[in-house]
C-alpha positions as CSV (number, residue, x, y, z in Angstrom):
1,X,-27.1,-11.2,-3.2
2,X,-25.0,-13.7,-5.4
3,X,-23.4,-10.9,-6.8
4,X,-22.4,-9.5,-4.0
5,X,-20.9,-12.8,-2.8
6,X,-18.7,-13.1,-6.0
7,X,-17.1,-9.3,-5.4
8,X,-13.6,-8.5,-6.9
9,X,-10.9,-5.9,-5.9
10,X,-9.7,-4.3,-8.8
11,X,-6.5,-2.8,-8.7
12,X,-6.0,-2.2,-12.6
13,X,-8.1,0.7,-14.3
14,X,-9.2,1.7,-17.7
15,X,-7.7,4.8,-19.6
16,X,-11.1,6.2,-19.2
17,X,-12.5,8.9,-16.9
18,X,-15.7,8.8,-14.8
19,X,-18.5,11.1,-16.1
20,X,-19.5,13.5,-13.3
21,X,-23.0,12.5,-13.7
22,X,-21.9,9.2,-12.9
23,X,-19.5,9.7,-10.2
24,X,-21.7,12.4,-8.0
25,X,-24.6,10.2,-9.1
26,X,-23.2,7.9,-6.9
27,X,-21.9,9.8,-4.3
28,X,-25.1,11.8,-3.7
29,X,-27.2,7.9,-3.9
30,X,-25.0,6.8,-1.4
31,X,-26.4,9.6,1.1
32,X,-29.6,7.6,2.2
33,X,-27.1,5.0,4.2
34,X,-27.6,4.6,8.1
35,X,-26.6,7.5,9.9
36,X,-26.1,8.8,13.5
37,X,-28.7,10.9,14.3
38,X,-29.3,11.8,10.4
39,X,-26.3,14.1,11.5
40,X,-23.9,12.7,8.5
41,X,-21.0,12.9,10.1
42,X,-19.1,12.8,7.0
43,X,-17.4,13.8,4.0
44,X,-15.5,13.0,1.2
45,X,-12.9,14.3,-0.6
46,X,-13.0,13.7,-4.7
47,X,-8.8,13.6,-5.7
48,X,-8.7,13.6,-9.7
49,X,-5.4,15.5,-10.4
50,X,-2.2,13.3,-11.1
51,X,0.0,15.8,-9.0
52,X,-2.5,15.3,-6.1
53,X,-2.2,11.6,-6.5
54,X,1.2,11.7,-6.2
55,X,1.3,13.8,-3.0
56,X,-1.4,11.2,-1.4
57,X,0.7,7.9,-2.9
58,X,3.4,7.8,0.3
59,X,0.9,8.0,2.9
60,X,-0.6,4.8,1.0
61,X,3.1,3.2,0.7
62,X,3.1,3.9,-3.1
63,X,0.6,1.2,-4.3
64,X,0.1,1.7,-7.7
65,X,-3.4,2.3,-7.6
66,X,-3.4,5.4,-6.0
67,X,-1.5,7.2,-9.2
68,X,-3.1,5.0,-11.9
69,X,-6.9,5.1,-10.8
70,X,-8.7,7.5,-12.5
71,X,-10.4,8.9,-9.1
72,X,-9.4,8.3,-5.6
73,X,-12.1,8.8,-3.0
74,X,-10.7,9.9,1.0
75,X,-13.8,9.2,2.8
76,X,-13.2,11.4,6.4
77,X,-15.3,11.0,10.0
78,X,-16.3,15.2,10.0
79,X,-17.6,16.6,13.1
80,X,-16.0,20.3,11.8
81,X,-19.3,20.8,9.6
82,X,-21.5,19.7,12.6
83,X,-20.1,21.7,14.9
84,X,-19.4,24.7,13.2
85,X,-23.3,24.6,11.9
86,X,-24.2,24.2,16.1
87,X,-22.2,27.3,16.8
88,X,-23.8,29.6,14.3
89,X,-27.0,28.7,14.9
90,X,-26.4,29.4,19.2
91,X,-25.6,25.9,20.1
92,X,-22.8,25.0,21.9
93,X,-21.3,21.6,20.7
94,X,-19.1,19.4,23.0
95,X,-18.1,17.3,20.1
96,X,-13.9,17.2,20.8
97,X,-13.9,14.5,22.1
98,X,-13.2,10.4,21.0
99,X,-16.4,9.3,21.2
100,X,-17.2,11.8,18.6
101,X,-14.4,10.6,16.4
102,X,-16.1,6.7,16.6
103,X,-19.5,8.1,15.9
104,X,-18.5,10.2,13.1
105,X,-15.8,7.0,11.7
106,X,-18.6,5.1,12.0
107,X,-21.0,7.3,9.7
108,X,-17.8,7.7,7.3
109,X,-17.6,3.8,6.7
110,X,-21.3,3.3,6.3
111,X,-21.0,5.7,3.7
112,X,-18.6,4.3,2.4
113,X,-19.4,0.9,2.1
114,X,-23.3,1.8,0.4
115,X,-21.2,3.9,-2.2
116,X,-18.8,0.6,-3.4
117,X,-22.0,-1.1,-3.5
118,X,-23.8,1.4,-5.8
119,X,-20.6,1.8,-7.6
120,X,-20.1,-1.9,-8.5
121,X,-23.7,-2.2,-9.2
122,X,-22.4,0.6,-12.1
123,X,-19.8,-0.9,-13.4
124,X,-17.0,0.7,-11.7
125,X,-14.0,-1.4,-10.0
126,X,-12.9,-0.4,-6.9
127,X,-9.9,-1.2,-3.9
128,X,-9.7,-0.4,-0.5
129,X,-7.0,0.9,1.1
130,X,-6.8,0.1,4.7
131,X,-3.5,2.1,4.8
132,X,-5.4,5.1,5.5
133,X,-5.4,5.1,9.4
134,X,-1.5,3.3,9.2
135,X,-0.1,6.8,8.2
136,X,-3.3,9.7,8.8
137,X,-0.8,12.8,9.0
138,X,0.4,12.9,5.2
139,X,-2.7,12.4,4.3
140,X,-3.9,15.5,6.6
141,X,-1.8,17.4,4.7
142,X,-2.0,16.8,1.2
143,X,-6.0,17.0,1.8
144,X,-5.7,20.2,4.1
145,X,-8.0,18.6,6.5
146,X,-8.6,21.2,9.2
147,X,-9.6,20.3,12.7
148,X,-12.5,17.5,13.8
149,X,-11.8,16.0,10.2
150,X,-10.4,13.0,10.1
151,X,-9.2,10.3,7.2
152,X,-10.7,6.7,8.0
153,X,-10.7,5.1,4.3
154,X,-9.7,5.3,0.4
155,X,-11.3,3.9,-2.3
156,X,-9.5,3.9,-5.7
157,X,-12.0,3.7,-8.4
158,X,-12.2,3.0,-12.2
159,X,-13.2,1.1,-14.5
160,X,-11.7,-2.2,-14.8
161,X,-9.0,-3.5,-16.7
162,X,-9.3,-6.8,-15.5
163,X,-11.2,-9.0,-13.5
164,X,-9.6,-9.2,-10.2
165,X,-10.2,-12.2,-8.0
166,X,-12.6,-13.7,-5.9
167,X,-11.1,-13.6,-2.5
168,X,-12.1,-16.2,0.3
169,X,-14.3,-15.8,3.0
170,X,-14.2,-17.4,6.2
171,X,-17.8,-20.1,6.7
172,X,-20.8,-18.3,8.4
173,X,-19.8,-20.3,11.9
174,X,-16.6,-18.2,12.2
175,X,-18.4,-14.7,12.3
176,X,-22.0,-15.5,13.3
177,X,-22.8,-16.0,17.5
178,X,-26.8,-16.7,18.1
179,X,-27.7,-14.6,21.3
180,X,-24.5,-14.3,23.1
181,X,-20.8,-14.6,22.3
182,X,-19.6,-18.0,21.9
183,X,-15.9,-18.3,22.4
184,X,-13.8,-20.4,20.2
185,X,-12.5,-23.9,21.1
186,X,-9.5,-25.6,19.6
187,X,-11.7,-27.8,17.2
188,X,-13.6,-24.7,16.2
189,X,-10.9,-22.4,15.0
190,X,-9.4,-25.7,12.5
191,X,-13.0,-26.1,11.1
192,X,-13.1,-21.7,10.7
193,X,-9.5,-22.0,9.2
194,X,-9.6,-25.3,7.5
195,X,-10.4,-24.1,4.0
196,X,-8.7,-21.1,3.9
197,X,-5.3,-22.7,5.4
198,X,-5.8,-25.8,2.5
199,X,-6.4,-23.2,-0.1
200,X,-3.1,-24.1,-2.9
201,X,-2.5,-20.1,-2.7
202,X,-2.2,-19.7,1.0
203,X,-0.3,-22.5,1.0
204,X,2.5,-20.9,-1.5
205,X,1.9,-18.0,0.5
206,X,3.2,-19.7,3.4
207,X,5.9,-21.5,1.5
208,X,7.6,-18.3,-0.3
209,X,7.3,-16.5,2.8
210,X,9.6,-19.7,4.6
211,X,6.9,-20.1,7.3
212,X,5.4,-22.9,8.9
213,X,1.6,-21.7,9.4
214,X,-0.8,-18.6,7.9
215,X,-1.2,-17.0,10.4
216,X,2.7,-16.5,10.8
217,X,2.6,-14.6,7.5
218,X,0.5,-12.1,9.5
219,X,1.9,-11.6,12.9
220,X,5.9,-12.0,11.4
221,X,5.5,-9.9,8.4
222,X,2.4,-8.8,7.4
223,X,0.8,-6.8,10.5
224,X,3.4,-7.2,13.1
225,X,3.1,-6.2,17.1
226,X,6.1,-3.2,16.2
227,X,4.4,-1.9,13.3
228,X,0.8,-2.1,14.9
229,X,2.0,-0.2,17.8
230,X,4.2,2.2,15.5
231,X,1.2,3.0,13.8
232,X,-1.1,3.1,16.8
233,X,1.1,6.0,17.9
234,X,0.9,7.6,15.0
235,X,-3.0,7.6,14.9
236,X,-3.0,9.2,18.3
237,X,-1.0,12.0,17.3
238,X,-3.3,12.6,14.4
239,X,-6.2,12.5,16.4
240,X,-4.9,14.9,18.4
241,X,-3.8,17.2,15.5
242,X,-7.4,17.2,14.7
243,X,-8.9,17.7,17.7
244,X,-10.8,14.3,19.1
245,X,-7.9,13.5,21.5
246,X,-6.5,16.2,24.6
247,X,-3.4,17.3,23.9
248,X,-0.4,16.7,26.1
249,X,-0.6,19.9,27.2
């Protein structure tokens, strides 16, 4: 438990390659997480090659980690295998639909999430990369994901080359409601934010960023109403591509 509390992102990596004992170790480990219905709706895609690498890099706005990690991991919400399993053995799935894509995104992240644990627990250093579902279709590309497959994180993994940072956390009372959903007050956001917003590096944050609060960072340059709704549209049309959304036509 205290380990897990003082997790690091690690965005530099070791000239060194993960074994395949190791790395599938993990992978396979990392099968006995929750799951809906113990259908898996999941699956991952293992990118080692640098030309590969370079071809997933844009989608992930060329963060270095993507070409300098010795694996990166596309971990995709997969209803294809399910469904194409149901029609061969004389079952007609239904599963084309959005709800489907949530089920299956969620078994994709649970996956996910029990294979960083096991692979920290290793050894390994690992980052997320949240621009997965910012930019879907390049990445649908370079993967050759066909239909009901869908790309919903990546996971750069190595070993380290440093020791990364322990990032803060907001206090238990921002995140925690006992029996019911207890809305915030005024006073209760400041005592939610009041560490993080006194922290010295926020506060540079703020200051090299001319702004007057945090949370201006965010909503004037960091994650912005224009680019979330860019982006939103651009998620639609991949979930269409794939099959989890109807179709204009």
């Amino acid at each position: 438990m205290n380990g897990q509390r003082k997790r690091r992102t690690i965005r530099r990596y070791a000239a060194r390659e993960i074994p395949d004992e190791l790395l599938y170790g993990l992978l396979q480990s990392a099968e006995q997480t929750q799951t809906m219905g113990n259908l898996q709706l999941y699956s991952v895609v293992v990118t080692r090659d640098p030309l590969m690498k370079q071809k997933l890099a844009p989608a992930h706005f060329n963060q270095p980690m993507v070409t300098s990690a010795p694996v990166v991991l596309t971990f995709c919400a997969d209803y294809r295998r399910t469904t194409l399993w149901c029609r061969q053995r004389k079952a007609n799935p239904g599963y084309d639909n959005f709800l489907s894509f949530m089920n299956a995104s969620t078994d994709a992240l649970l996956y996910c999430q029990r294979f960083c644990d096991l692979a920290e627990e290793a050894g390994l250093g690992l980052c997320f990369l949240g621009t997965t579902v910012y930019q879907p279709e390049p990445i649908i590309d370079a993967l050759k994901l066909p239909g009901l497959v869908m790309p919903v994180a990546t996971i750069t993994v190595g070993f380290p080359a440093e020791d990364g940072v322990v990032s803060e956390r907001l206090p238990l009372e921002a995140i925690v409601h006992d029996e019911v959903y207890n809305d915030f007050t005024p006073e209760r956001i400041d005592r939610c934010y009041a560490e993080k917003e006194s922290l010295e590096v926020n506060r540079r944050f703020v200051e090299i960023n001319h702004k007057e609060t945090l949370s201006q960072v965010f909503t004037d340059l960091r994650y912005t109403k224009s680019d979330c709704e860019q982006m939103s549209v651009s998620l639609l049309q991949a979930l269409r591509r794939q099959g989890f959304l109807p179709s204009d036509e």
